[in-house]
Phi, psi and omega in degrees: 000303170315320174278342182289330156311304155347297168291328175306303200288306175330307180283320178294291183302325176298318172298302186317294175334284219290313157352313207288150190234179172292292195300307153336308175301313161316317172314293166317300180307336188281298208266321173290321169304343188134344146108152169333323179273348214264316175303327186299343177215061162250065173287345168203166172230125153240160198218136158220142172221199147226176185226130178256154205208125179011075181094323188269162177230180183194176193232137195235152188216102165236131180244116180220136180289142165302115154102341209252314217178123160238144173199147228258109182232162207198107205251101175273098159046059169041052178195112196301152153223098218249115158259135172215134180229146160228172185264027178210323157185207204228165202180143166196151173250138152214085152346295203302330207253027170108346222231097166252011191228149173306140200250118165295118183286151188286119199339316200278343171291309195293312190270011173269314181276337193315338187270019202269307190300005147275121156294123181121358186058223188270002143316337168287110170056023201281347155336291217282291178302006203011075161252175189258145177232124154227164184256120219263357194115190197241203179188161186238096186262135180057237193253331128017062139357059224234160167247125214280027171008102164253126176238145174269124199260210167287327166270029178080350201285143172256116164228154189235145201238147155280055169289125162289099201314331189272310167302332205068004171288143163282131203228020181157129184246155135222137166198136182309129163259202191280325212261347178161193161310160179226092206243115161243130184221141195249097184226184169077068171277136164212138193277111174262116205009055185107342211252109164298142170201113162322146188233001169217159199205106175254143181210130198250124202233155187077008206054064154066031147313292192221133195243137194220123186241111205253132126265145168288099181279323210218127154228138191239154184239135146078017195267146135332123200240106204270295206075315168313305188337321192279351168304145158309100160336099179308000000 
């Protein structure tokens, strides 16, 4: 008896699982963060922390209008580094990388990231934007059981997501850059007026080239947004 129980649960869980659909998952993750309705009359956010890169630390700023812009500045050993994204394209400043005057970001950059400027990210509505959702299995991040999301956008961009089925938080993203994977994993989740938002973040960037440790200090809902920020520098 005990073992047909066994075999019961067994059998059972495999059915719920197979039930389960990419949109349930999503669903669910959305409703954990805070729900669709509660993001929808999220107009902008900013989050500061700081971030350390092989060593070096730096102080991070991002400010994103909902629907409009997000943009990313990053004060490295006393040298800005600016990423801006919009719903009409991209710019970045990097000292490090020769580029002390704004750079037009490169269309496979631009259409990997654009979706950033949602808050909840390409999870919103992403029917409705035409991405694809399928549900990928499951994978084991950390001590984590998680159920796997891929999602494909319109431009083809491939990515694949981690949710942890008893919270429903996104606990791990990877998507190809130019140079390899990019594995971002998400933890210190904490709800800022209704809002969930991860407060600490590791990203193995390059197929684990450069290892990047974001803390989270600070997050504001809803500050007044200049929209010119997201301007191109003349």
């Amino acid at each position: 008896m005990k073992k047909l129980t066994l075999l019961g649960i067994l059998v059972l869980a495999g059915a719920v699982l197979s039930a389960q659909s990419a949109d349930d998952v999503i669903s669910k993750y959305l409703d954990a963060i805070g729900g669709k309705k509660k993001i929808g009359k999220i107009k902008s956010m900013v989050v500061e922390g700081t971030m350390e890169i092989e060593g070096m630390e730096g102080v991070t700023k991002t400010t994103t209008l909902n629907g409009k812009g997000v943009l990313v500045e990053l004060d490295m050993m006393g040298s800005m580094i600016v990423n801006s994204i919009t719903d009409k394209g991209g710019w970045s400043i990097n000292p490090f990388m020769g580029s002390s005057s704004p750079q037009d970001m490169p269309e496979a950059q631009y259409n990997s990231a654009k979706y950033q400027i949602d808050i909840g990210g390409p999870f919103i509505n992403y029917a409705e934007k035409g991405f694809k959702a399928e549900l990928a299995g499951e994978a084991t991040v950390g001590d984590t059981k998680t159920v796997k999301v891929k999602l494909t956008s319109p431009e083809d961009v491939v990515s694949e997501h981690f949710f942890d089925p008893g919270t429903g938080y996104l606990i791990r993203s990877i998507e190809d850059g130019d140079m390899g994977e990019n594995i971002s994993t998400f933890s210190d989740f904490r709800d800022i007026e209704g809002y969930v938002t991860p407060h600490s973040m590791e990203i193995s960037a390059a197929g684990g080239q450069a290892y990047i440790y974001i803390t989270v200090e600070k997050v504001e809902l809803n500050t007044p947004v200049d929209e010119s920020i997201f301007n191109k520098p003349e």
